[in-house]
KOLZA-734254 format. One record per atom (N, C-alpha, C): residue number from 1; residue in one letter; chain; atom name; y, x, z. Coordinates in nm, 2 decimals. Example, Ala and Ser with C-alpha at 12.3 -4.5 7.8 and 13.67 -1.06 7.14 Angstrom:
<n = 1&res = a&chain = A&atom = N&yy = -0.57&xx = 1.32&zz = 0.78>
<n = 1&res = a&chain = A&atom = CA&yy = -0.45&xx = 1.23&zz = 0.78>
<n = 1&res = a&chain = A&atom = C&yy = -0.33&xx = 1.32&zz = 0.78>
<n = 2&res = s&chain = A&atom = N&yy = -0.22&xx = 1.28&zz = 0.71>
<n = 2&res = s&chain = A&atom = CA&yy = -0.11&xx = 1.37&zz = 0.71>
<n = 2&res = s&chain = A&atom = C&yy = 0.00&xx = 1.29&zz = 0.79>
! end
This chain:
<n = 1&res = x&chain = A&atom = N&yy = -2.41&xx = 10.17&zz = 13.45>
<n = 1&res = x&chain = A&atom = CA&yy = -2.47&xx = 10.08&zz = 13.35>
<n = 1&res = x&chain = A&atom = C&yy = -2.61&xx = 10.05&zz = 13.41>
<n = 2&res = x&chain = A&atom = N&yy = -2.66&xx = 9.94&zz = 13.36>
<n = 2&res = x&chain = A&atom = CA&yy = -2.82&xx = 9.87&zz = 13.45>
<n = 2&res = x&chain = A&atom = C&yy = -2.87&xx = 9.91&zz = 13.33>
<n = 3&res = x&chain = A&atom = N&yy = -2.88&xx = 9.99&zz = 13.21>
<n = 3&res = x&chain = A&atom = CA&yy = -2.98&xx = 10.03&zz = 13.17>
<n = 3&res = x&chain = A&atom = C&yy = -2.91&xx = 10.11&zz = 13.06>
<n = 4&res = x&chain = A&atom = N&yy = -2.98&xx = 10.17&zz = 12.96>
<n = 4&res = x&chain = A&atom = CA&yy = -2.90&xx = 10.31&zz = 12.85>
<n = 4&res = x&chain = A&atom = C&yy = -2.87&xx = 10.22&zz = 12.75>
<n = 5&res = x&chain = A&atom = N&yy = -2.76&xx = 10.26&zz = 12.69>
<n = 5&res = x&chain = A&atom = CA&yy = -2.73&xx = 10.18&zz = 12.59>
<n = 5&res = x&chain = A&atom = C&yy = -2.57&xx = 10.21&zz = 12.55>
<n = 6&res = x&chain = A&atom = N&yy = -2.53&xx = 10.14&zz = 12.44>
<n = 6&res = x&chain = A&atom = CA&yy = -2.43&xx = 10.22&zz = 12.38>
<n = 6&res = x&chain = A&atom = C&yy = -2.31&xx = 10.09&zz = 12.49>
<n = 7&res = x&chain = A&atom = N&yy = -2.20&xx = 10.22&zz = 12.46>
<n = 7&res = x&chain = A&atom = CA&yy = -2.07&xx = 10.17&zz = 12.59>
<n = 7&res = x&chain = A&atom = C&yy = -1.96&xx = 10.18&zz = 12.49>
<n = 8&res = x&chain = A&atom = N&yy = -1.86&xx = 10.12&zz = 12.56>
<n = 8&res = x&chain = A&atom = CA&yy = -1.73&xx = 10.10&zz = 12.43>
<n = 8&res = x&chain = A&atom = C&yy = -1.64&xx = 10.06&zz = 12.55>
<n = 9&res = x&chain = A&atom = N&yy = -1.51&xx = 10.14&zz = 12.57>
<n = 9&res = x&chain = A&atom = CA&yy = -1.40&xx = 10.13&zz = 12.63>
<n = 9&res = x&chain = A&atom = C&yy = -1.30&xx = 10.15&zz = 12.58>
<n = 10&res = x&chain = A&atom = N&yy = -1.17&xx = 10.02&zz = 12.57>
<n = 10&res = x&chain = A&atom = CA&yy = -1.07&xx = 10.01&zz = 12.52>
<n = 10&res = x&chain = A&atom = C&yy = -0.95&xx = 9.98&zz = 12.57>
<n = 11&res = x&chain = A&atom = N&yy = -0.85&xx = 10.03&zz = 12.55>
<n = 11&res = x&chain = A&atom = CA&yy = -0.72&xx = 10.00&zz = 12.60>
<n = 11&res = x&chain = A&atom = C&yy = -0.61&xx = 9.91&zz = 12.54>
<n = 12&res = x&chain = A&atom = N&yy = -0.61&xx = 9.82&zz = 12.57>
<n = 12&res = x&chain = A&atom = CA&yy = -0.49&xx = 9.69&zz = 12.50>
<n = 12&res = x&chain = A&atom = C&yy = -0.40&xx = 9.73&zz = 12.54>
<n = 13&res = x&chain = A&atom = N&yy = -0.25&xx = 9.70&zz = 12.51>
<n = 13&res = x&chain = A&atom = CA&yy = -0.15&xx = 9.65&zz = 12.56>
<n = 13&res = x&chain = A&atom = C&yy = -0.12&xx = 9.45&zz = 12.61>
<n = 14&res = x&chain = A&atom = N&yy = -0.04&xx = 9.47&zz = 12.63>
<n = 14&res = x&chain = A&atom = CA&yy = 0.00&xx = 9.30&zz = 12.65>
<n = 14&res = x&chain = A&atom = C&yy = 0.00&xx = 9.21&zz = 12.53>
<n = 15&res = x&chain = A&atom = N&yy = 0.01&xx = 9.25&zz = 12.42>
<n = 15&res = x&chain = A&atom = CA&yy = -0.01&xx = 9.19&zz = 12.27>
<n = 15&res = x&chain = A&atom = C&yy = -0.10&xx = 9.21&zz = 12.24>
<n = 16&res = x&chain = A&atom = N&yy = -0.23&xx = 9.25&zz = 12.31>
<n = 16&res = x&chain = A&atom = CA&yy = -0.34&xx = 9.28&zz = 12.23>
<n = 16&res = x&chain = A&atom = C&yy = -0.39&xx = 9.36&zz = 12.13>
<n = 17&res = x&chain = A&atom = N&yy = -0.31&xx = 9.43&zz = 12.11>
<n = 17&res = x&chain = A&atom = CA&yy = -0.28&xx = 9.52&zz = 12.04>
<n = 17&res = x&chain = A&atom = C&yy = -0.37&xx = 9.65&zz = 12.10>
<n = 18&res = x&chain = A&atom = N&yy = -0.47&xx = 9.74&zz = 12.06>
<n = 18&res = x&chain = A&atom = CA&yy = -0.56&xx = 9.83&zz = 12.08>
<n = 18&res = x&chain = A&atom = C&yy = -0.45&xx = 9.97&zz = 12.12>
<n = 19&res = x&chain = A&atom = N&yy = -0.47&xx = 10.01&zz = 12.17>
<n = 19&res = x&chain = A&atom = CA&yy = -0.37&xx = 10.15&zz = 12.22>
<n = 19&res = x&chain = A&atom = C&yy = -0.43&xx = 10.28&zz = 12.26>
<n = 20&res = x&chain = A&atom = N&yy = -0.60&xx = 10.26&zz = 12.28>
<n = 20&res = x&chain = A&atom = CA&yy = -0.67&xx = 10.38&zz = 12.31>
<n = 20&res = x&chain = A&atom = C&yy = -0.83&xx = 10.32&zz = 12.29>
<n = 21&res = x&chain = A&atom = N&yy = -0.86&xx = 10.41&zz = 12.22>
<n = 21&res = x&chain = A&atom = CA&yy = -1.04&xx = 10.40&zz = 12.23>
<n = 21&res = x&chain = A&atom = C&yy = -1.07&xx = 10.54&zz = 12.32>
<n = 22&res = x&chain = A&atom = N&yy = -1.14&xx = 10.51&zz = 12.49>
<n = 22&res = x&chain = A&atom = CA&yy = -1.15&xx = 10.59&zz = 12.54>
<n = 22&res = x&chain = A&atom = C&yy = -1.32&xx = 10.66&zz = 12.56>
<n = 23&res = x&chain = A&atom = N&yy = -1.42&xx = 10.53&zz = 12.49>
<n = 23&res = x&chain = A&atom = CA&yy = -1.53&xx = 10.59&zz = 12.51>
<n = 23&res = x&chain = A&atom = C&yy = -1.62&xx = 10.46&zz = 12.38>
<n = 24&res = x&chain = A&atom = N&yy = -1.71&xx = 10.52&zz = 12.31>
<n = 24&res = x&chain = A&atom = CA&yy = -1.75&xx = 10.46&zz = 12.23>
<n = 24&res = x&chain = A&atom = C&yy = -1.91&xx = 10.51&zz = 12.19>
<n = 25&res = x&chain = A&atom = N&yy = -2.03&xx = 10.55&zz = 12.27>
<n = 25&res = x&chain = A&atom = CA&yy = -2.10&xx = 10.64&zz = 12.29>
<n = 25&res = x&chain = A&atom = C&yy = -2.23&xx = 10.58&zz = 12.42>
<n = 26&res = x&chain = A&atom = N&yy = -2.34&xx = 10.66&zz = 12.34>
<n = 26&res = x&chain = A&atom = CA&yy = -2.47&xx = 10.59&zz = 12.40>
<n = 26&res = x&chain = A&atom = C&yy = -2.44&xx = 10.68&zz = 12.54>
<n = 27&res = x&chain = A&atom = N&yy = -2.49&xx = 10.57&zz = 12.68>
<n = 27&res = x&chain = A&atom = CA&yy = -2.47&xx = 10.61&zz = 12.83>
<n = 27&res = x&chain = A&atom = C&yy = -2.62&xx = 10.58&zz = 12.85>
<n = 28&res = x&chain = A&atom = N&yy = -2.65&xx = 10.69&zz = 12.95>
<n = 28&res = x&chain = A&atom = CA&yy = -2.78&xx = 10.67&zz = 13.06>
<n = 28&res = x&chain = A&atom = C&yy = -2.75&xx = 10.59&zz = 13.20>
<n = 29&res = x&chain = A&atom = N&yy = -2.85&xx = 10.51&zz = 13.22>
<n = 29&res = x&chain = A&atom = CA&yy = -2.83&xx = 10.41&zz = 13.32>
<n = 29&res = x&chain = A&atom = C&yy = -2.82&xx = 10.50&zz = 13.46>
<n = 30&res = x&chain = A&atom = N&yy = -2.78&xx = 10.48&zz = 13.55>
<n = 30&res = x&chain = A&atom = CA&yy = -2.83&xx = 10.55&zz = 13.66>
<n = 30&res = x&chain = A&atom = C&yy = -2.73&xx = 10.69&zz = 13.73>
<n = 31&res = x&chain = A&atom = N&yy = -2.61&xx = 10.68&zz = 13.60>
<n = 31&res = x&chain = A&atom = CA&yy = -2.54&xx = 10.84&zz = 13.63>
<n = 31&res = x&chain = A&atom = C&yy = -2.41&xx = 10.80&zz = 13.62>
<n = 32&res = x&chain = A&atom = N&yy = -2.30&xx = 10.87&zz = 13.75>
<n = 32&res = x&chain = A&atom = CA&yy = -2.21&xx = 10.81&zz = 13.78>
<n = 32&res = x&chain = A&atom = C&yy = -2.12&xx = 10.90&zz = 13.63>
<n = 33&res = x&chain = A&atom = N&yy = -2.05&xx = 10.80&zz = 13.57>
<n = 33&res = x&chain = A&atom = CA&yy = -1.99&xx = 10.85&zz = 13.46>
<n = 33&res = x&chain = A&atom = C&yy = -1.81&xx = 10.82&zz = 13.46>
<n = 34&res = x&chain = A&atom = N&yy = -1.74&xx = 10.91&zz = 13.39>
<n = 34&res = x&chain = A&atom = CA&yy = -1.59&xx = 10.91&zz = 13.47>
<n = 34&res = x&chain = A&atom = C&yy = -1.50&xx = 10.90&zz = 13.35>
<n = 35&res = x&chain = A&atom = N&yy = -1.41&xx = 10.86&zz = 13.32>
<n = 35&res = x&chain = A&atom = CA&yy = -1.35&xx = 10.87&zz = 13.14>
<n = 35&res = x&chain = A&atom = C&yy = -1.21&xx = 10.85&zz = 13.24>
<n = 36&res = x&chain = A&atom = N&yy = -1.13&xx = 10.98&zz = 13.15>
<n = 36&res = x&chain = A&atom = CA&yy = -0.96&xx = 10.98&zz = 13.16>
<n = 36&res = x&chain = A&atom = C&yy = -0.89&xx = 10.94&zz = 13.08>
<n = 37&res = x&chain = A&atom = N&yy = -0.78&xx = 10.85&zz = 13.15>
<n = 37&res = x&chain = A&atom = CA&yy = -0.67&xx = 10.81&zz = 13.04>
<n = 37&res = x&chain = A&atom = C&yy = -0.56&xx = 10.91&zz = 13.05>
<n = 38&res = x&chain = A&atom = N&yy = -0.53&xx = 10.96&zz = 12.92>
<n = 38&res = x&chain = A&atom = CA&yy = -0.41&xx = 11.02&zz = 12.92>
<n = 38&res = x&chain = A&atom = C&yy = -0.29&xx = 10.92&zz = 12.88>
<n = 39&res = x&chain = A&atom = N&yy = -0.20&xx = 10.93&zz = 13.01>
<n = 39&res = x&chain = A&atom = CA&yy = -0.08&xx = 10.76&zz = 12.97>
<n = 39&res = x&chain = A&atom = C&yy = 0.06&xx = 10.84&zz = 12.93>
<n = 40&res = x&chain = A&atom = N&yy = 0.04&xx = 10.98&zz = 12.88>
<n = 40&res = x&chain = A&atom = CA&yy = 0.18&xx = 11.04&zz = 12.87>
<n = 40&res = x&chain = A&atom = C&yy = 0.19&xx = 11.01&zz = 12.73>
<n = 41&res = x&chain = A&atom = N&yy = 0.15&xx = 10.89&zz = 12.65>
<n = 41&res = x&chain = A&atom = CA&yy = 0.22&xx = 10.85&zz = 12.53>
<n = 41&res = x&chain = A&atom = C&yy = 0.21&xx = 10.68&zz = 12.57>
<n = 42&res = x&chain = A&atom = N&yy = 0.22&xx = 10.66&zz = 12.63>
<n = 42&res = x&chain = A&atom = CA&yy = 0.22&xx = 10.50&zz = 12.70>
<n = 42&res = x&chain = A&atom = C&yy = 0.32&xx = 10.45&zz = 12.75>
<n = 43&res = x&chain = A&atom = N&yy = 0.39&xx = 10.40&zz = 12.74>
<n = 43&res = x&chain = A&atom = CA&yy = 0.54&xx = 10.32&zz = 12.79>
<n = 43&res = x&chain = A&atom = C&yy = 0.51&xx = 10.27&zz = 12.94>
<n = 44&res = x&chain = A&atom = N&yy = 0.56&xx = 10.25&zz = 13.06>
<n = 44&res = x&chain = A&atom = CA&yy = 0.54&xx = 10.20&zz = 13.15>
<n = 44&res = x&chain = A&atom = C&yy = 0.49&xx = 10.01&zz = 13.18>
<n = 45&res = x&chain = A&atom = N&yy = 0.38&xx = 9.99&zz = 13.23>
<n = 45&res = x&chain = A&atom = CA&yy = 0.34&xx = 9.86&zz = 13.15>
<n = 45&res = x&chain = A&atom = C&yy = 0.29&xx = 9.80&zz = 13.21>
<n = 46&res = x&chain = A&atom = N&yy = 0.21&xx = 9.69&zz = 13.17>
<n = 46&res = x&chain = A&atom = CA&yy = 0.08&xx = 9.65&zz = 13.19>
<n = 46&res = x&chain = A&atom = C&yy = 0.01&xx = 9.62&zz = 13.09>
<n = 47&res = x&chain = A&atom = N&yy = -0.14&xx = 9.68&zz = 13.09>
<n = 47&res = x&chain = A&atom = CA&yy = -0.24&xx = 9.74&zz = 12.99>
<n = 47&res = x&chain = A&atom = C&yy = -0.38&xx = 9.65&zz = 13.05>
<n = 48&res = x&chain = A&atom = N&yy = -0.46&xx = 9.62&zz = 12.96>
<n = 48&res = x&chain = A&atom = CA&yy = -0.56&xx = 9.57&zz = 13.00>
<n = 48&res = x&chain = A&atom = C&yy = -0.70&xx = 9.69&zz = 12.96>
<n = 49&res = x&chain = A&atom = N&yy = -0.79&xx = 9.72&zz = 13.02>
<n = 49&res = x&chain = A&atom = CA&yy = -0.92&xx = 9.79&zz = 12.97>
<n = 49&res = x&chain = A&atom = C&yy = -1.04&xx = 9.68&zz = 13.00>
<n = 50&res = x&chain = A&atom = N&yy = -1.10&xx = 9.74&zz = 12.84>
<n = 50&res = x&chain = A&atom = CA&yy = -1.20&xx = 9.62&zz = 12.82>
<n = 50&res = x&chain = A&atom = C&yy = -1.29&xx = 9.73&zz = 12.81>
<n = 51&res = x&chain = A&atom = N&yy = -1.46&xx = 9.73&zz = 12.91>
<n = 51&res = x&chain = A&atom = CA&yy = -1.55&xx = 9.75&zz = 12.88>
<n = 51&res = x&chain = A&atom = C&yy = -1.65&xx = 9.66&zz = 12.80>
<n = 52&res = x&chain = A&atom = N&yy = -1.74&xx = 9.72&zz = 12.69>
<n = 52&res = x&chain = A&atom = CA&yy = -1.86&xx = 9.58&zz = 12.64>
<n = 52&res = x&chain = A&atom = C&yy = -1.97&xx = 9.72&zz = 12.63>
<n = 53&res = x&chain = A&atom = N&yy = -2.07&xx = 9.64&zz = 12.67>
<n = 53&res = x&chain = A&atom = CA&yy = -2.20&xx = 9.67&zz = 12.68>
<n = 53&res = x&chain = A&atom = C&yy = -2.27&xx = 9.56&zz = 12.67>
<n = 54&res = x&chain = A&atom = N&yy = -2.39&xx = 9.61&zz = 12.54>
<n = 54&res = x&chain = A&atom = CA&yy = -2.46&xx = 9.47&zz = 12.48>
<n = 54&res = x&chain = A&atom = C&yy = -2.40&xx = 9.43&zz = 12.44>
<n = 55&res = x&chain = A&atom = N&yy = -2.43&xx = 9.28&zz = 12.55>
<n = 55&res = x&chain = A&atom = CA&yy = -2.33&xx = 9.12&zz = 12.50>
<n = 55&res = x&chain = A&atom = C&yy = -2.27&xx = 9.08&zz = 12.63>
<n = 56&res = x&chain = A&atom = N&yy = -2.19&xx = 9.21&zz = 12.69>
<n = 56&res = x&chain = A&atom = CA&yy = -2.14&xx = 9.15&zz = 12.79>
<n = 56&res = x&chain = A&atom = C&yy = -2.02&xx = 9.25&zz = 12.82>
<n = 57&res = x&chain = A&atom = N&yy = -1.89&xx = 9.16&zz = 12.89>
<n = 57&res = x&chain = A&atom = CA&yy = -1.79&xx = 9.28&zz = 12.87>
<n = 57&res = x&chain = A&atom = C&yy = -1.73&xx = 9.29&zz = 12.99>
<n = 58&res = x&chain = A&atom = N&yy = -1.62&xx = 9.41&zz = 13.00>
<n = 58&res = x&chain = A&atom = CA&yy = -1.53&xx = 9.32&zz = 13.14>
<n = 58&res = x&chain = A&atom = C&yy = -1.37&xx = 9.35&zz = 13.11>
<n = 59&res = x&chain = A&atom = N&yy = -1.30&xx = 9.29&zz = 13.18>
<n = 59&res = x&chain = A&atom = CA&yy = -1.21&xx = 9.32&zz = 13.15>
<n = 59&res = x&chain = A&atom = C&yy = -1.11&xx = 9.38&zz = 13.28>
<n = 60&res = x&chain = A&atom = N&yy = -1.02&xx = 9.46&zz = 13.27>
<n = 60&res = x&chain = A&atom = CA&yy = -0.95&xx = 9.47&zz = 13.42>
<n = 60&res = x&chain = A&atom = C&yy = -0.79&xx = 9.49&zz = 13.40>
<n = 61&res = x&chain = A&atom = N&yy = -0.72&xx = 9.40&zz = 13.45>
<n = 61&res = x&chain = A&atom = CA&yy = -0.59&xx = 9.42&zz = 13.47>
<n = 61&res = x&chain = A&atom = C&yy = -0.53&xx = 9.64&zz = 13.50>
<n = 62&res = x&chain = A&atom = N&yy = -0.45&xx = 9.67&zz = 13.44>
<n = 62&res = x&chain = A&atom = CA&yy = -0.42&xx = 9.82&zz = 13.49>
<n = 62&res = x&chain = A&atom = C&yy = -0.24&xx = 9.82&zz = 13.47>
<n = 63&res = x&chain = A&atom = N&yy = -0.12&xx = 9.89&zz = 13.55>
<n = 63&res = x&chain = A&atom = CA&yy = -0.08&xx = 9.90&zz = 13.56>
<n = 63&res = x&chain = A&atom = C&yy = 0.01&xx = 10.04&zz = 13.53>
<n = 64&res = x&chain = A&atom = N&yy = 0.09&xx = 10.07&zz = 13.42>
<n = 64&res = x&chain = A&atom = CA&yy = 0.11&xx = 10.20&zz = 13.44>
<n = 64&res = x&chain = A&atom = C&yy = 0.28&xx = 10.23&zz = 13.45>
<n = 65&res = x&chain = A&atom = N&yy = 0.27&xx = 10.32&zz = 13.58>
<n = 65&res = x&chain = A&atom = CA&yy = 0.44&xx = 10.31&zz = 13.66>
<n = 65&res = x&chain = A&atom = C&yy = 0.46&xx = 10.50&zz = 13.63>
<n = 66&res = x&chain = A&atom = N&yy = 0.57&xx = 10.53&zz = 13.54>
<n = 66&res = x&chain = A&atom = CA&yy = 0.59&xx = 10.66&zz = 13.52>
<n = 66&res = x&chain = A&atom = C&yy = 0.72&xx = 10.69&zz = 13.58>
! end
């Protein structure tokens, strides 16, 4: 993160549909920080994870092959 401030990471499915809140909690800028997904209740897929901080978010394509 480029500065402290509250983080929010989430896991979609393909419908948009919310499937995990993995992080929702104030971060310090500057410190390499690590969050696990547990995908053993997850159907084999494709999932999207959305970080936002502030007013800005990201999104990244994820893949999960069991």
């Amino acid at each position: 993160m480029p500065e402290d401030g509250r983080v929010k990471l989430r896991v979609y499915n393909m419908l948009g549909e919310e499937v995990a809140m993995l992080l929702n909690e104030d971060r310090k800028a500057g410190i390499y920080h690590q969050v696990v997904l547990d995908g053993s209740r997850l159907a084999s897929g494709v999932y999207f994870s959305r970080v936002e901080f502030k007013d800005k978010q990201l999104v990244k394509k994820m893949v999960m092959v069991k």
